[in-house]
Backbone as CSV, one residue per row, in Angstrom:
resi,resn,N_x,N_y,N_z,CA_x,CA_y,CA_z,C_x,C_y,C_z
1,UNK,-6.641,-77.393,2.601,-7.161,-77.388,3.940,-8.672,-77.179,3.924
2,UNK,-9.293,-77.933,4.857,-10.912,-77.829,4.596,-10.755,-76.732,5.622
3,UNK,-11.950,-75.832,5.303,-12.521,-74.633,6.518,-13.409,-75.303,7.735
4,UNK,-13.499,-74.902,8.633,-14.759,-75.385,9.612,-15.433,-74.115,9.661
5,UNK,-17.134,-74.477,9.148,-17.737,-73.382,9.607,-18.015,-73.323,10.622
6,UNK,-17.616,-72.159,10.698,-18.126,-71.319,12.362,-19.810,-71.685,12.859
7,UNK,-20.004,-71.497,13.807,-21.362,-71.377,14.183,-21.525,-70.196,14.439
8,UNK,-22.842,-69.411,14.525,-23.250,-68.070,14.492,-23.698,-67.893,16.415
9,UNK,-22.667,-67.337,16.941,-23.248,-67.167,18.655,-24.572,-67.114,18.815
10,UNK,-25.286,-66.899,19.550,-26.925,-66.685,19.850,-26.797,-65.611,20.081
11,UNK,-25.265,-65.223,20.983,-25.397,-63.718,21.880,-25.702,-62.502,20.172
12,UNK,-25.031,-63.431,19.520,-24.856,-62.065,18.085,-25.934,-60.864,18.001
13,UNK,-27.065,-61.962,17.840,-28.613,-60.926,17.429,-28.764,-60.251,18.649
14,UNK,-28.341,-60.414,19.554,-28.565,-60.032,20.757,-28.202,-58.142,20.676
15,UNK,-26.686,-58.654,20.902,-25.613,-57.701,20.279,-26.115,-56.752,19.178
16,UNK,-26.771,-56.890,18.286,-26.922,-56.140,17.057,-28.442,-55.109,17.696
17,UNK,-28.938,-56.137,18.368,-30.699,-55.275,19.060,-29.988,-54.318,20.150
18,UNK,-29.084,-54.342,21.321,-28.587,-53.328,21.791,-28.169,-52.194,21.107
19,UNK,-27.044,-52.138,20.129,-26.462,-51.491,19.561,-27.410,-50.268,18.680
20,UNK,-28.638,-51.305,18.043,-29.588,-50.299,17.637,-30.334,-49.255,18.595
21,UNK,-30.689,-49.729,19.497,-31.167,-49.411,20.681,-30.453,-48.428,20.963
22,UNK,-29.326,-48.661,21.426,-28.075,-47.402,21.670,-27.982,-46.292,20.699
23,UNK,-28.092,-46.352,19.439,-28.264,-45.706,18.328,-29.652,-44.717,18.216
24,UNK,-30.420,-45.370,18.683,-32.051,-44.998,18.392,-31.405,-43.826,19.983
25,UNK,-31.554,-44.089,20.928,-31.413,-43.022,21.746,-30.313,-41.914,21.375
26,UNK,-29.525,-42.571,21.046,-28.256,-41.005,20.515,-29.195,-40.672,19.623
27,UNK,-30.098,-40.809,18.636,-30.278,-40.523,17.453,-30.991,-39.260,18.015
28,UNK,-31.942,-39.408,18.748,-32.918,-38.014,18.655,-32.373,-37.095,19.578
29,UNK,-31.189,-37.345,20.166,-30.245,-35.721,20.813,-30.437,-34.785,20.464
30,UNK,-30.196,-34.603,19.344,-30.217,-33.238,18.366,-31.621,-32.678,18.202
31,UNK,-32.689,-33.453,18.639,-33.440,-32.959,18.402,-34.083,-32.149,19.603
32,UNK,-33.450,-32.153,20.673,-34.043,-31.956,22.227,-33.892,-30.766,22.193
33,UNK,-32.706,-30.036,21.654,-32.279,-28.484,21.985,-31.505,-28.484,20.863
34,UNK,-31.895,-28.572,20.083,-30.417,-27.715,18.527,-29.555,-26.886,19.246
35,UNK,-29.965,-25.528,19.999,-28.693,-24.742,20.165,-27.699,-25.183,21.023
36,UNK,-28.158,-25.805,21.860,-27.384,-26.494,23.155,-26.507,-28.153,22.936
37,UNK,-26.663,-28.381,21.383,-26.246,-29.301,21.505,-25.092,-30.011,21.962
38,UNK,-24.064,-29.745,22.333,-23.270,-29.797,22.918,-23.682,-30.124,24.279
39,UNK,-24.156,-29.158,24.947,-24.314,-30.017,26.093,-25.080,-30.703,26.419
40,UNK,-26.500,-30.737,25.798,-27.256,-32.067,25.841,-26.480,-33.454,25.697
41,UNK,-25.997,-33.065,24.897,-24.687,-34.793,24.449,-23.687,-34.797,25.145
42,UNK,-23.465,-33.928,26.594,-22.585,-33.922,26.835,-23.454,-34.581,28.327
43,UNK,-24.705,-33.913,28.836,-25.192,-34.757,29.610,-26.243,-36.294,29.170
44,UNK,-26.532,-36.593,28.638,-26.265,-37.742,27.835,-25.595,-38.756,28.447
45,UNK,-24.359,-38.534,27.159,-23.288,-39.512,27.933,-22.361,-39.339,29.164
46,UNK,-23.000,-38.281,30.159,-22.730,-38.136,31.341,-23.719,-39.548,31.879
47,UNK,-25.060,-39.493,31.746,-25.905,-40.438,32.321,-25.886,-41.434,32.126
48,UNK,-24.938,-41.730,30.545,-25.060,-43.316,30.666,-24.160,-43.475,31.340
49,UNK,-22.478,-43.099,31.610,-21.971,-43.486,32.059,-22.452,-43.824,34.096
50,UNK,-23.053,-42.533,34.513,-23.974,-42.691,35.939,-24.372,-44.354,35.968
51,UNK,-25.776,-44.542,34.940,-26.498,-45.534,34.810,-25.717,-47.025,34.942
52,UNK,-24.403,-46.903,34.149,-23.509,-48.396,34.359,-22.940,-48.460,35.317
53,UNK,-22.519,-47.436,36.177,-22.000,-47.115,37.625,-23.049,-47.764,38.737
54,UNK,-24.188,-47.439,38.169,-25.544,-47.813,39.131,-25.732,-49.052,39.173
55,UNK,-25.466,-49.521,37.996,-25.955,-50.946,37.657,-24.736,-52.072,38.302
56,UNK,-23.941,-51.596,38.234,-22.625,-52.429,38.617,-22.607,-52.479,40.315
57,UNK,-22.928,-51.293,40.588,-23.082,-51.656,42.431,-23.939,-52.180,42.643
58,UNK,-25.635,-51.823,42.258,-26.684,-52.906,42.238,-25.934,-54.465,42.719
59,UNK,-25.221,-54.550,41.639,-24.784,-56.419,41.678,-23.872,-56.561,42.490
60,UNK,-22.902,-55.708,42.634,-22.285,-55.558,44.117,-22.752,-55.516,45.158
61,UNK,-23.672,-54.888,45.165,-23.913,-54.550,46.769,-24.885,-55.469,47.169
62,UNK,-25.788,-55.726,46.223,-27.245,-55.144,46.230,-28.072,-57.303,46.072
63,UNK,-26.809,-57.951,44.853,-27.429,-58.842,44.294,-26.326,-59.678,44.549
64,UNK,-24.892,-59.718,45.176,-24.263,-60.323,45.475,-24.214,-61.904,45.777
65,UNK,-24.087,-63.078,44.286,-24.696,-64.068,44.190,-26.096,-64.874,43.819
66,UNK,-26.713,-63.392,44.059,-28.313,-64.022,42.917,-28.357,-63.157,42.435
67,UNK,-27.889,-63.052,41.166,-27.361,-62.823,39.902,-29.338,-62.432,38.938
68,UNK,-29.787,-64.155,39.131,-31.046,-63.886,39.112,-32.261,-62.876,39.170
69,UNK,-31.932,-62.642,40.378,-32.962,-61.599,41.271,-32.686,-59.997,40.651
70,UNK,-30.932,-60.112,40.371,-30.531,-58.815,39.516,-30.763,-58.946,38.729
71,UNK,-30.715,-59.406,37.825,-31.282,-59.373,36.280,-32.929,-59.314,36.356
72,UNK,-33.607,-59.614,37.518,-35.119,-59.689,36.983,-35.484,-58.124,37.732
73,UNK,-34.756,-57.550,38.398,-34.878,-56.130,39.013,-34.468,-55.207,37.760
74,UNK,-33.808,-55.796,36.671,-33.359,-54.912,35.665,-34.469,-54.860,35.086
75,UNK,-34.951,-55.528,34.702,-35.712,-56.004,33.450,-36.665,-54.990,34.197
76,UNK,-37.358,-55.318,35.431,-38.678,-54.050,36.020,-38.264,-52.536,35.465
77,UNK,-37.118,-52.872,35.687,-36.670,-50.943,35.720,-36.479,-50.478,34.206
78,UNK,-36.216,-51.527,33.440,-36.034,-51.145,31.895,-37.789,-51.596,31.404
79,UNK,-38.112,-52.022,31.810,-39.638,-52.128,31.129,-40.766,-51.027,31.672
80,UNK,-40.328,-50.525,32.897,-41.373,-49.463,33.697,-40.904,-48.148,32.345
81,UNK,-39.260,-47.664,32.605,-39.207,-46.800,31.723,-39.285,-46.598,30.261
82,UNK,-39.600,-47.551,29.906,-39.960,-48.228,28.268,-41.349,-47.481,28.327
83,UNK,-42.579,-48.327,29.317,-43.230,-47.903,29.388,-43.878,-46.718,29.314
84,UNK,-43.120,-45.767,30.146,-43.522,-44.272,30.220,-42.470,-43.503,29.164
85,UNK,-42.034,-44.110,28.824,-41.242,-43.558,27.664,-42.127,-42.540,26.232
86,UNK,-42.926,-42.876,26.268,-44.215,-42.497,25.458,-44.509,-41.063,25.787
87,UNK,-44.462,-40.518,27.305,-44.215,-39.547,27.370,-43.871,-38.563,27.550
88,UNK,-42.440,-38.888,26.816,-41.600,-37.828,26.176,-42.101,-37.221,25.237
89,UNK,-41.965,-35.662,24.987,-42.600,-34.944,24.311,-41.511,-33.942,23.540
90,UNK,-40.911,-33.787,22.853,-39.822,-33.143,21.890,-41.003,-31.709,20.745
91,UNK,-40.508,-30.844,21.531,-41.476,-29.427,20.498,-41.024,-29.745,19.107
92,UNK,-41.800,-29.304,18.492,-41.766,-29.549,17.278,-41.907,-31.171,16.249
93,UNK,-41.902,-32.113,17.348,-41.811,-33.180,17.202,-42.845,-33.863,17.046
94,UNK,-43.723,-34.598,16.090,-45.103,-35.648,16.502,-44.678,-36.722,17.799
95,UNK,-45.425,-36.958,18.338,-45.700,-38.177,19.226,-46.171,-39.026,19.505
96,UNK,-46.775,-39.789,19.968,-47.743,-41.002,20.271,-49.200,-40.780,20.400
97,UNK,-49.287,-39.299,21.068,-50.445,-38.340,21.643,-50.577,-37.292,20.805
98,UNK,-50.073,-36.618,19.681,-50.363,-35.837,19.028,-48.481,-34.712,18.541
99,UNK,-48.892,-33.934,18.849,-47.865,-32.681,18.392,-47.309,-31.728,19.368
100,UNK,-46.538,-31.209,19.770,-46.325,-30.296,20.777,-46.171,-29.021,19.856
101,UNK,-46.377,-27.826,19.912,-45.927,-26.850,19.497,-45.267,-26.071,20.162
């Protein structure tokens, strides 16, 4: 039997840049509060779950058929907080701006 190769989705790389992404934010939890960790990770993934709640009525309510207009309202809101993302400041941590002690 001959094989057919597959083709490689486009969505794939896509898929693999979220996932890191998702990773890179769990990653520095532990570093926000060591003693509390627990509940830092516990509000965490309290917020993401909020955030997909948010996002899903957005398109319900909000974008109902221009689909468009929602996705380009995402993109503002994930690039504003990208943006200011920089300053976040973690004690003990270097930053973009220097050191917190």
């Amino acid at each position: 039997f001959r094989r057919r190769r597959r083709k490689r989705h486009p969505r794939t790389s896509r898929r693999y840049f979220v996932q890191a992404t998702e990773g890179a934010t769990f990653g520095i939890v532990p570093y926000i509060c060591p003693e509390g960790l627990g509940g830092v990770c516990a509000v965490v993934g309290a917020w993401g779950n909020i955030g997909a709640v948010c996002w899903g009525m957005m398109f319900k309510f909000g974008y109902l058929g221009k689909f468009d207009k929602g996705y380009e309202a995402m993109g503002y809101i994930i690039i504003a907080s990208a943006a200011l993302s920089f300053l976040m400041r973690i004690k003990g941590q270097s930053h973009l701006l220097g050191t917190l002690e």
